[in-house]
C-alpha positions as CSV (number, residue, x, y, z in Angstrom):
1,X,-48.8,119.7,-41.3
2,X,-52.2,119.1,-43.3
3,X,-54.5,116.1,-41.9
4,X,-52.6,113.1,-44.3
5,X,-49.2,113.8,-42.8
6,X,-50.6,113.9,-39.2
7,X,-52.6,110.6,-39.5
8,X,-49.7,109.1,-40.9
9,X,-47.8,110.5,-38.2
10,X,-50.1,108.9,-35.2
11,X,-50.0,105.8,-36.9
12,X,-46.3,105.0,-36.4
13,X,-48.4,105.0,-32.1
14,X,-49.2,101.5,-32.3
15,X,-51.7,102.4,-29.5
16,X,-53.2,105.2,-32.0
17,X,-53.1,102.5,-34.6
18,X,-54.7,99.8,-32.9
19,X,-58.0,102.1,-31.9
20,X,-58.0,103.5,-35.7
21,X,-58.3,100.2,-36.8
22,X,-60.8,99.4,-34.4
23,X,-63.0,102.1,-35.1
24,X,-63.0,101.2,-39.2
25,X,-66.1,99.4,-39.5
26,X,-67.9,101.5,-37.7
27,X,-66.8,104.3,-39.7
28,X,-67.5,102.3,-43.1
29,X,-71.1,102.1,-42.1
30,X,-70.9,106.0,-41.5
31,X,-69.6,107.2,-44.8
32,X,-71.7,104.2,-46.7
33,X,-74.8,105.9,-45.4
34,X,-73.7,109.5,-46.1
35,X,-72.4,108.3,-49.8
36,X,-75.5,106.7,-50.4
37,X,-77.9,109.7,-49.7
38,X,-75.5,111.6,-51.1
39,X,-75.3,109.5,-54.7
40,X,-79.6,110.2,-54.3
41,X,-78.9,113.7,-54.0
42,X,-81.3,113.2,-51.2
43,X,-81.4,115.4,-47.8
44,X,-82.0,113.7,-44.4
45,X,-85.1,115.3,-44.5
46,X,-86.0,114.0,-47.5
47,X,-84.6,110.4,-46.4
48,X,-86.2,110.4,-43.1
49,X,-89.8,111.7,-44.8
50,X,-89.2,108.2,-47.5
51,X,-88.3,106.0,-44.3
52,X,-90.6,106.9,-41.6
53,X,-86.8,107.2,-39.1
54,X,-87.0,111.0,-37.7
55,X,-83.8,113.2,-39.3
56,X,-82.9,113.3,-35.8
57,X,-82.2,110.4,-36.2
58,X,-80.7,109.6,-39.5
59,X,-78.1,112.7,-37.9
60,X,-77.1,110.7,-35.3
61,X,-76.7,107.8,-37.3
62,X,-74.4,109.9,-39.8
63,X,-72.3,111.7,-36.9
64,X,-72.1,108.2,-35.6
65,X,-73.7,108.7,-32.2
66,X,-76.0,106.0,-32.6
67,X,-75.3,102.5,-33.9
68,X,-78.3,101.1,-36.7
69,X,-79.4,97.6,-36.4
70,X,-79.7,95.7,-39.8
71,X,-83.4,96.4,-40.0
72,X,-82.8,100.3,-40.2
73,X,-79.8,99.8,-42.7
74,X,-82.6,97.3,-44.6
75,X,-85.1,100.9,-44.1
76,X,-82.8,103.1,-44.9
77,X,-81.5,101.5,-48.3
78,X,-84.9,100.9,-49.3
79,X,-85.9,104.7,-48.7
80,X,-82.8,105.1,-51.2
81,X,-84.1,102.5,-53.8
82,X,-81.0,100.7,-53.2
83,X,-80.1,97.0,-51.9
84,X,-78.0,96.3,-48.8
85,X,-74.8,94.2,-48.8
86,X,-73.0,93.2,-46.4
87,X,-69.5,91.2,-46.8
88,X,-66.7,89.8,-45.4
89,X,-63.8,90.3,-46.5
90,X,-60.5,89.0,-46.0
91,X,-57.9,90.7,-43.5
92,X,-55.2,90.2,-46.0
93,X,-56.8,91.3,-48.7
94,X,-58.1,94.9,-47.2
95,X,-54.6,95.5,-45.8
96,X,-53.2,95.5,-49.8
């Protein structure tokens, strides 16, 4: 059983389910971060030597051991010379 048939099979737990979805946006954050620096082609050294935030840091923001406030999203995305969005978005719509 590779990883996609064995999430799909924990989802059919709606208790399993219900914690996945919990966890999403949390986990959006995460890989925007990581696809960000990434897209630089940019280390977390290098990131945390443009930002002034310790690599320690930017690792435990990437493992997701530490939540960021909007100001060290706002840091980090201008260490990237890149702007921050945030949305909303629709329930319905992200469920399609």
């Amino acid at each position: 059983m590779n990883l996609k048939e064995y999430k799909t099979k924990k989802m059919n737990d709606p208790e399993f389910a219900k914690a996945y979805e919990e966890i999403q946006p949390e986990m959006n954050v995460i890989r925007a971060i990581i696809d960000a620096r990434i897209s630089q082609n940019i280390t977390q050294k290098e990131l945390a030597e443009r930002t002034g935030i310790a690599q320690t840091e930017i690792s435990k923001l990437e493992n997701g051991t530490r939540n960021p406030s909007i100001k060290l999203l706002q840091r980090l995305a201008d260490g990237m010379d890149m702007v921050l969005n945030i949305s909303f978005t629709p329930k319905a719509s992200v469920r399609k």
